[in-house]
C-alpha positions in Angstrom: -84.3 25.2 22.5 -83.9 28.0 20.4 -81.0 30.7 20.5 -81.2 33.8 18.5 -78.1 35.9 17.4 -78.3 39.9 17.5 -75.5 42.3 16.4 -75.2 45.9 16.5 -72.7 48.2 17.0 -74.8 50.0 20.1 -72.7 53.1 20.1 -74.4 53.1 22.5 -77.2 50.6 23.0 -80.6 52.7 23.0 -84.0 52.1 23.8 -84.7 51.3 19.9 -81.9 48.3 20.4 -84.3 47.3 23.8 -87.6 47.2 22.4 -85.9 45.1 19.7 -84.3 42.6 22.3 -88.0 42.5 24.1 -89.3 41.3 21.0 -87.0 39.0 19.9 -87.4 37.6 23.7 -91.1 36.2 22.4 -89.6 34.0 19.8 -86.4 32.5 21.3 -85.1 31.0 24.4 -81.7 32.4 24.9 -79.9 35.6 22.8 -76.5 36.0 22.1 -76.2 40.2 21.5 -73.1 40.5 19.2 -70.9 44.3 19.8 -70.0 44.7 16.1 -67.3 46.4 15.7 -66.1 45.7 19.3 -62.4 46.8 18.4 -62.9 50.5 17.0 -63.8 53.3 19.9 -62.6 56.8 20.6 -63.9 58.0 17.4 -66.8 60.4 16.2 -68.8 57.5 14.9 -67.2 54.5 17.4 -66.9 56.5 21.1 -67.3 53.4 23.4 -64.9 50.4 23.6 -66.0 46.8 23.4 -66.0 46.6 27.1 -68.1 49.5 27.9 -71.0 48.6 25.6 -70.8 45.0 27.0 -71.7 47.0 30.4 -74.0 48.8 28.7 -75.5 46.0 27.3 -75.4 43.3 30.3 -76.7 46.5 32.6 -80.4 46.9 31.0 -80.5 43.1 30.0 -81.0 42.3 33.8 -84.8 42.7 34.1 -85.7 41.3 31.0 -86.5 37.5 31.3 -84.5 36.1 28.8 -81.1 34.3 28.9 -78.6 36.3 27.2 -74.8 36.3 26.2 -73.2 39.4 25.0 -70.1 38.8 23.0 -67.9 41.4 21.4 -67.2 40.4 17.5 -64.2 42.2 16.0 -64.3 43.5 12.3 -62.3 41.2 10.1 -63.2 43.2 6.8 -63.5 40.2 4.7 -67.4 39.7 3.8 -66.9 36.4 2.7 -65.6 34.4 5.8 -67.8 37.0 7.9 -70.0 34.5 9.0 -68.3 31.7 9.9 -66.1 34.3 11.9 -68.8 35.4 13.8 -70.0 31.8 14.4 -66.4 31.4 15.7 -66.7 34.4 18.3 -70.0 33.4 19.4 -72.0 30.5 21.0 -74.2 28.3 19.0 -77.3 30.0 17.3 -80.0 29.3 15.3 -81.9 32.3 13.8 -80.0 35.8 13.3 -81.9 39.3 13.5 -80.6 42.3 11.8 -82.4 44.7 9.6 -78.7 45.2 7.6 -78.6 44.3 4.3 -75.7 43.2 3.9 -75.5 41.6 6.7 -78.7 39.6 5.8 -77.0 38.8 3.0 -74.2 37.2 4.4 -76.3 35.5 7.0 -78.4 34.3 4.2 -75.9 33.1 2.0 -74.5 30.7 4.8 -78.0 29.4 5.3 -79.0 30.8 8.4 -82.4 32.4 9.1 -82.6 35.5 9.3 -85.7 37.8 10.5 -85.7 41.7 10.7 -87.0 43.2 13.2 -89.1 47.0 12.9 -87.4 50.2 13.9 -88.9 51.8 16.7 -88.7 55.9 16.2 -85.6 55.7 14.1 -86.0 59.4 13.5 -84.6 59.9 16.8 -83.4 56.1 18.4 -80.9 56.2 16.0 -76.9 56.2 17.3 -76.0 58.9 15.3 -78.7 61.2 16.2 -77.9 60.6 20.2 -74.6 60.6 19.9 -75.3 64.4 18.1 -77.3 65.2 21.1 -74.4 64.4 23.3 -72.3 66.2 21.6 -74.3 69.3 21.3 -75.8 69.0 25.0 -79.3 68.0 23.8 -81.6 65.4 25.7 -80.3 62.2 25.2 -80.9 60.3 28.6 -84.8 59.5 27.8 -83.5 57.6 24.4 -81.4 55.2 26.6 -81.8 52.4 29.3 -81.3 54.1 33.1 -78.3 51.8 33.1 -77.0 53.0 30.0 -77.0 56.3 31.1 -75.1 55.5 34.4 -72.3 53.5 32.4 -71.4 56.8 30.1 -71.5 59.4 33.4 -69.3 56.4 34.9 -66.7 56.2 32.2 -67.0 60.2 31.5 -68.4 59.1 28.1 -69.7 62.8 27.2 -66.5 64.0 27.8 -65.3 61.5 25.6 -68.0 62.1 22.6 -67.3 66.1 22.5 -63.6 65.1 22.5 -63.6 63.2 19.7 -65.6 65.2 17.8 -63.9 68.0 18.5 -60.5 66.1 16.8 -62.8 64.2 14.0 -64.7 67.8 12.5 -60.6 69.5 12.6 
């Protein structure tokens, strides 16, 4: 059996992060999705807590046929013992995925295979560029999952997003 290891920070989790997950679900049997940065929210760049992208997350993961764990991994700002804290916070895995250098670096380093995976549209499924949409009252709800969408009118997450940037840009 072969379990792959994901991480992102999915502020929030869009359709670029999905088509990504539906690929990896080709080459691996289960798929641990890692919430990077899982501590930080209620910021410009951060809006969502740990919890709400797990719901985001574990929302639009139902229909896709693939086991998956979604595990929040807290910064620890120390690149050199990133890995094994990861490997700490998560279950057992055997090939990572993550188009971050640094992060393949890392991953590398420890001896772990890593693939990358393509971008899908990253002019536009990119975090930053929905989260300016949100902000600004642009389209934003045909970049995400359904679900996600339901999760951020549920937690009053543009509210949220034009509340923080609001206090950030002052």
């Amino acid at each position: 059996m072969t379990r792959g290891f994901y991480i992102g920070r999915f502020q929030p989790y869009h359709n670029g992060h999905h088509r990504v997950v539906e690929q990896i679900a080709d080459e691996v049997d289960e798929l641990v999705v890692g919430i990077g940065s899982a501590g930080d929210s209620h910021t410009d760049r951060n809006p969502f807590t740990g919890g709400e992208r797990m719901m985001m997350i574990t929302k639009a993961l139902v229909d896709v046929d693939l086991v998956t764990y979604v595990v929040p991994i807290e910064d620890i700002n120390r690149n050199a013992v990133w890995v094994s804290h990861v490997q700490s916070m998560s279950p057992r895995f055997d090939i990572a995925y993550s188009n971050n250098p640094l992060v393949v670096r890392l991953f590398n380093e420890a001896g772990i295979e890593v693939r990358q995976s393509p971008m899908f549209e990253r002019d536009v499924l990119e975090g930053t560029e929905i989260r300016r949409r949100m902000v600004e009252g642009d389209d934003w709800e045909n970049l995400v999952h359904p679900k996600v969408a339901e999760v951020i009118e549920e937690i009053d997450g543009l509210e949220r997003i034009r509340r923080v940037a609001d206090t950030d840009s002052s």
